[in-house]
C-alpha positions in Angstrom: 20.4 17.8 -14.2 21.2 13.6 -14.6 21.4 11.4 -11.8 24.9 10.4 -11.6 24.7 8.9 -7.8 22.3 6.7 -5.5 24.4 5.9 -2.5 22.3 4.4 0.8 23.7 4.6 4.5 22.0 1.9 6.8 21.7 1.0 10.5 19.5 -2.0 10.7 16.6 0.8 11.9 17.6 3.6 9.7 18.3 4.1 5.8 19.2 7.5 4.3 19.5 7.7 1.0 21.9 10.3 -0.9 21.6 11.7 -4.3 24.1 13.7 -6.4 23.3 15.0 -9.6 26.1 15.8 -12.4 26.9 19.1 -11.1 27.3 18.2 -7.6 24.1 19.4 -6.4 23.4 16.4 -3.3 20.0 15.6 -1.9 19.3 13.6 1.0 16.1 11.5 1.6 14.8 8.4 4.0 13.9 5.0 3.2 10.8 4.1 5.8 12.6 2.5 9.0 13.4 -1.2 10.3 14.3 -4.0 8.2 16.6 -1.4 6.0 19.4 -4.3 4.9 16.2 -5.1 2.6 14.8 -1.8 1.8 19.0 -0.5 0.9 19.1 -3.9 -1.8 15.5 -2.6 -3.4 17.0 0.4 -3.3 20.4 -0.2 -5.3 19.1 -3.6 -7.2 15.5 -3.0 -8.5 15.2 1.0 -8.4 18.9 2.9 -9.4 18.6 1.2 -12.6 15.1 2.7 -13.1 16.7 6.5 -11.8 20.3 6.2 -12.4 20.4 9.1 -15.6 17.4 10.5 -15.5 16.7 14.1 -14.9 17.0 14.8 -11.5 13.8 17.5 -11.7 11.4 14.4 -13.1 10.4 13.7 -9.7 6.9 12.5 -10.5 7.7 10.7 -13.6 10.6 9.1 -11.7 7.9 8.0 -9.5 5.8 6.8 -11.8 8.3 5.1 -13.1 9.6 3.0 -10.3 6.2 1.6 -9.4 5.3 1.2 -13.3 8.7 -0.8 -14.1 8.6 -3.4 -10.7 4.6 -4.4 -11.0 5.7 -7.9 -10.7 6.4 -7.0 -7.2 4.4 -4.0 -6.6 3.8 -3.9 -2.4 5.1 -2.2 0.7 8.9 -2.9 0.1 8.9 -0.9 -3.3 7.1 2.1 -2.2 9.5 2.1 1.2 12.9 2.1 -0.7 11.4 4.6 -3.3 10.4 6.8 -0.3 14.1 7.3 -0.3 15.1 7.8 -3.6 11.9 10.6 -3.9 12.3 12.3 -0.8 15.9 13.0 -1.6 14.8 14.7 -5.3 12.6 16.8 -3.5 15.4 18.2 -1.4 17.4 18.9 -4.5 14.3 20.3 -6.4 14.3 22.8 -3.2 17.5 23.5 -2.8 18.3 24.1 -6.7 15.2 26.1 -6.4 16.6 28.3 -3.3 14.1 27.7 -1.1 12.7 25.1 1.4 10.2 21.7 0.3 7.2 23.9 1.9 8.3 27.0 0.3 8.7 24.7 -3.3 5.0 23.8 -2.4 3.6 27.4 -2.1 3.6 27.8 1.9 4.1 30.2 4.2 3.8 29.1 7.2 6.8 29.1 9.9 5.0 26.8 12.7 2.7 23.9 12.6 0.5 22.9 15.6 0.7 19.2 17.3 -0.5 17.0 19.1 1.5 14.5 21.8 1.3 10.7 20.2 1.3 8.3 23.2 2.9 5.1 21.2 2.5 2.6 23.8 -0.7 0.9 25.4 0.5 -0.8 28.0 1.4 2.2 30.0 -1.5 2.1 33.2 -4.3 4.8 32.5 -3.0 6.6 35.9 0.6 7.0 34.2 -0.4 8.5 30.5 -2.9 10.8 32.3 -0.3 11.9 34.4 2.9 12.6 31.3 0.6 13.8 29.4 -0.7 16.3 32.1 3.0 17.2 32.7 3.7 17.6 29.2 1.2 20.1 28.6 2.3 21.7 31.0 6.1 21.6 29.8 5.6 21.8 25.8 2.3 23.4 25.7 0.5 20.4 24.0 -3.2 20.9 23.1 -4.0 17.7 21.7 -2.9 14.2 22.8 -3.5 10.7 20.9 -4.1 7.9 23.4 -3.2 3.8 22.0 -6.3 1.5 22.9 -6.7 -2.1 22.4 -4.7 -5.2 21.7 -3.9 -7.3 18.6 -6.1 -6.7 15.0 -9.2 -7.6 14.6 -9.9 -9.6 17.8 -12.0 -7.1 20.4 -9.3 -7.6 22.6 -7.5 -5.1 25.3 -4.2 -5.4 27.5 -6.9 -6.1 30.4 -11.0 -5.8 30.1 -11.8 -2.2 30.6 -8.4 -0.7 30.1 -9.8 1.8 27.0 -12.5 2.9 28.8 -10.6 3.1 32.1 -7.8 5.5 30.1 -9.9 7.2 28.1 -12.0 8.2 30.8 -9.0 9.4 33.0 -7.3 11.3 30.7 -10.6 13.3 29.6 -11.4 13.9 33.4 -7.5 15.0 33.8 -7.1 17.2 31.1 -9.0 20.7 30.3 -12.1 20.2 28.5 -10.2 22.4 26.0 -7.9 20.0 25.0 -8.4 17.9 21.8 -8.3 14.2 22.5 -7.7 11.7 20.0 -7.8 7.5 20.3 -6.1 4.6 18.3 -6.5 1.1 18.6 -4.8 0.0 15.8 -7.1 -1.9 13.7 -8.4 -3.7 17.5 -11.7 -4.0 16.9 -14.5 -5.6 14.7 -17.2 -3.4 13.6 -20.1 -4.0 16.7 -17.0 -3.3 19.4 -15.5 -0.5 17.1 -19.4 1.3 17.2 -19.9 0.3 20.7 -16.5 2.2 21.8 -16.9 5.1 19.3 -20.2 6.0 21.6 -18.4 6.3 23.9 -15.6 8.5 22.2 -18.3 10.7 21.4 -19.6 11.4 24.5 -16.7 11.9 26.3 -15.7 14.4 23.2 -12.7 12.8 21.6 -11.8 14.1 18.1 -11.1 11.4 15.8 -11.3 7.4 16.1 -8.2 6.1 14.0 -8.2 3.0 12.1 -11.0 1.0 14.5 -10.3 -1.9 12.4 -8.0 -3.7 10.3 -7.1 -1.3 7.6 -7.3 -4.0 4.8 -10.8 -4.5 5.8 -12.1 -1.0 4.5 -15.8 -1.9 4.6 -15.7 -2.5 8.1 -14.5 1.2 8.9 -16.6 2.2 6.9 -19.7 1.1 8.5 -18.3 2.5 11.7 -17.5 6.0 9.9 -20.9 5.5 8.9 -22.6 4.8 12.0 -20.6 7.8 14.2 -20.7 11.3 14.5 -16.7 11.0 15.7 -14.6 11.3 12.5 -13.0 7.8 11.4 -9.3 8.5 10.8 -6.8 6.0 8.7 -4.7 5.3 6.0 -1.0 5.1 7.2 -0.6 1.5 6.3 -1.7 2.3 2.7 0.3 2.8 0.0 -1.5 1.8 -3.3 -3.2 5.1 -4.7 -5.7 2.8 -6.3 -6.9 1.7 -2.8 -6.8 5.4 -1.7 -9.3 5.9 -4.2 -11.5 2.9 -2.8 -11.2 4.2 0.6 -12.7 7.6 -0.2 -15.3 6.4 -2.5 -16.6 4.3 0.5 -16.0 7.2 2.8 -14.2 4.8 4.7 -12.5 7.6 6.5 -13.2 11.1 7.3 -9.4 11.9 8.2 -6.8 10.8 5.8 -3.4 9.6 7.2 -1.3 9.2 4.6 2.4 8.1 6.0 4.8 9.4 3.5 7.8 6.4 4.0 5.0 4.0 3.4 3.6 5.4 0.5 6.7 6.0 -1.2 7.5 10.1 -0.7 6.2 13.0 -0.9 5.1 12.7 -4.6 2.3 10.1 -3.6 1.6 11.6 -0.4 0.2 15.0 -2.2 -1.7 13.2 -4.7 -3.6 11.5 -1.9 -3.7 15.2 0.3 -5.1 16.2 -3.5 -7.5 13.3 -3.7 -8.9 14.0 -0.1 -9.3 17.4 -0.8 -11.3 17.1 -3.8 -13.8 14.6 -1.9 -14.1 17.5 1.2 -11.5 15.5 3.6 -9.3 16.4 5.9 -5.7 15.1 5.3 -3.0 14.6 8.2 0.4 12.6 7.9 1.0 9.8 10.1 4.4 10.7 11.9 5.0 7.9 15.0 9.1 7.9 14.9 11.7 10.6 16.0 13.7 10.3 12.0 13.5 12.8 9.0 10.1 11.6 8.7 9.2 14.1 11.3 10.5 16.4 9.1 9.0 15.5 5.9 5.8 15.3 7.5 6.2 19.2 8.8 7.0 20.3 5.2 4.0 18.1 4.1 1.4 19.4 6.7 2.7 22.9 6.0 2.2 22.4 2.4 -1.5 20.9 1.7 -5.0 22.8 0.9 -6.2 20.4 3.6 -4.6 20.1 6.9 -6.6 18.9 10.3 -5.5 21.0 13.0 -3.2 18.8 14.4 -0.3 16.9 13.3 1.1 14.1 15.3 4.3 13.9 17.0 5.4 11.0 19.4 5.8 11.4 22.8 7.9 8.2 23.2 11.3 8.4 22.2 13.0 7.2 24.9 10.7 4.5 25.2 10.3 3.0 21.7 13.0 4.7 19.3 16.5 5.0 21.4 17.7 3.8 18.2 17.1 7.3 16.5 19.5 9.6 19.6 22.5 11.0 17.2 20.6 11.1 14.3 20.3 14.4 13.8 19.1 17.4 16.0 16.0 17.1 17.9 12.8 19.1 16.8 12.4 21.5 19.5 7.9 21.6 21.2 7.1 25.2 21.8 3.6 26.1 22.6 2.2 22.8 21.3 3.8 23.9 17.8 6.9 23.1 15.8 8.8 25.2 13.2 8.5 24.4 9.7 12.3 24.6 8.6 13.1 27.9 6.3 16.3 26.7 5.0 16.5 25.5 1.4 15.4 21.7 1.0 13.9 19.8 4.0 16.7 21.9 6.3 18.3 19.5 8.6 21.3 18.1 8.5 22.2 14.5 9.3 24.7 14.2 11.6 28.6 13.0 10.1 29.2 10.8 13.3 26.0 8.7 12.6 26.6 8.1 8.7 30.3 7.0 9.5 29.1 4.4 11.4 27.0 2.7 8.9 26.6 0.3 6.3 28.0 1.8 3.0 26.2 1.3 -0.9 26.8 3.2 -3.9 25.3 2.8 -7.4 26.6 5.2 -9.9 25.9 5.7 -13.8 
């Protein structure tokens, strides 16, 4: 069915995009957050022109399309406003379909297991040892992610021995059965990253994410190299050519592919099918409470090539109080959450946020 309608609703955090087709069938999708009074005018100025008519069911060519026709100004802004624009075709596709984006991808699965995302690094080691002790106990959590380091690229920490002072707590605080994870954010140069990841290892964390800047891929890959720990990454990249450099110099062993970045689902599963064809594990990056939560469920649900774990912040109230009203919160059982069974990505926004927003509409 054509694309009669791209209209955007925008806080200055928050985008949603809606999409309605010529017989009334709507879709609702996500722009990646902040900075949205940009992403909104991509959305309605460079891309609607690109969709606006098009068959509503040509979600790949659409999004092919969008990055093909803007390669003058192909970057992060044009895959965040097209995030929108795809991730609301994929809740029509489901929902003409009858059944949800998971189901539309050939899953099953009615729960997906998680792991507590601590989003903040300059909490002291004796605090995230303690919430994250408490929250296992509360939600069931059996994996956490810790945040180490300070700045990109510099070796520096919030005060000398902090990672090692946290990381060492929280391992000695938790049960040796639960999977421990650590994130520095790009911190680190390659004799620092190595020297650390040692010490990842033998206190038995997981995964090491992105131990140094992401645009410097050779450097994470000599550390992925030189480690036994798995060397995660990816979230910041959104060029499928670079996702293709990445693997082929096993610059990761975890792909983290953040679907709002990227620019939807669409691109996120051909790197989940790029990953998977090299023998790697794939896991979305999901640090804000928004729909991207919920994509990312579908998503993990969905691939041939899960890790065991997807994340999910433990910070809301802390970093995001700009997301409470959005729509309902995803409910933590057992250190799982339930992939959504109703047709499309099965949440509904809620009326009283949208009315308060800034209002766009492009139409055919």
């Amino acid at each position: 069915m054509r694309i009669e309608k791209i209209e955007t609703f925008h806080t200055d955090q928050l985008c949603v995009v809606r999409i309605t087709t010529e017989d009334g069938m709507v879709g609702y999708g996500q722009t990646a957050h902040l900075f949205t009074n940009v992403t909104s005018k991509i959305v309605h100025r460079q891309l609607a022109p690109i969709v606006l008519g098009q068959n509503s069911d040509d979600i790949e060519r659409i999004s092919d399309q969008c990055i093909d026709t803007t390669y003058k100004f192909y970057g992060s802004y044009i895959c965040r406003a097209l995030a929108g624009i795809d991730t609301a075709l994929w809740d029509i596709r489901a929902k003409r379909a009858g059944k949800s984006v998971a189901q539309l991808l050939g899953s099953n699965k009615t729960h997906v297991d998680i792991y507590g995302s601590s989003m903040t690094k300059e909490i002291t080691p004796a605090q995230e040892a303690e919430r994250m002790k408490a929250l296992q106990e509360k939600y069931g959590f059996r994996a956490f992610k810790l945040h180490v380091g300070k700045g990109v690229g510099k070796d520096l920490d919030i005060y000398p021995g902090r990672t090692e002072e946290v990381c060492e707590l929280v391992r000695e605080t938790l049960d040796d059965s639960t999977e421990l994870f650590v994130d520095p954010n790009g911190a680190y140069n390659v004799d620092r990253a190595i020297e650390l990841g040692h010490l990842f290892e033998e206190l038995g964390y997981g995964y090491f994410e992105e131990p140094c800047p992401f645009w410097e891929m050779e450097k994470s890959a000599a550390v992925n190299k030189a480690l036994k720990i798995p060397v995660a990454g990816g979230e910041q990249d959104y060029c499928l050519a670079q996702w293709k450099r990445i693997i082929e110099q096993e610059a990761v062993a975890i792909a983290q592919p953040d679907i709002l970045y990227i620019g939807g689902l669409t691109r996120a599963l051909r790197v989940a099918d790029m990953t998977n064809e090299a023998g790697l594990l794939c896991t979305p990056h999901n640090g804000t409470f928004n729909m991207l939560q919920i994509f990312s469920i579908h998503f993990n649900a969905a691939i041939p090539n899960p890790h065991p774990f997807m994340e999910f912040s433990i910070d809301q109230d802390h970093l995001d109080p700009w997301t409470k009203g959005f729509f309902p919160p995803i409910e933590v059982q057992d250190g799982k959450v339930a992939v959504p069974q109703e047709p499309g990505w099965g949440v509904e926004i809620n009326s009283e946020w949208m009315a308060k927003t800034n209002y766009t509409v492009s139409e055919v």
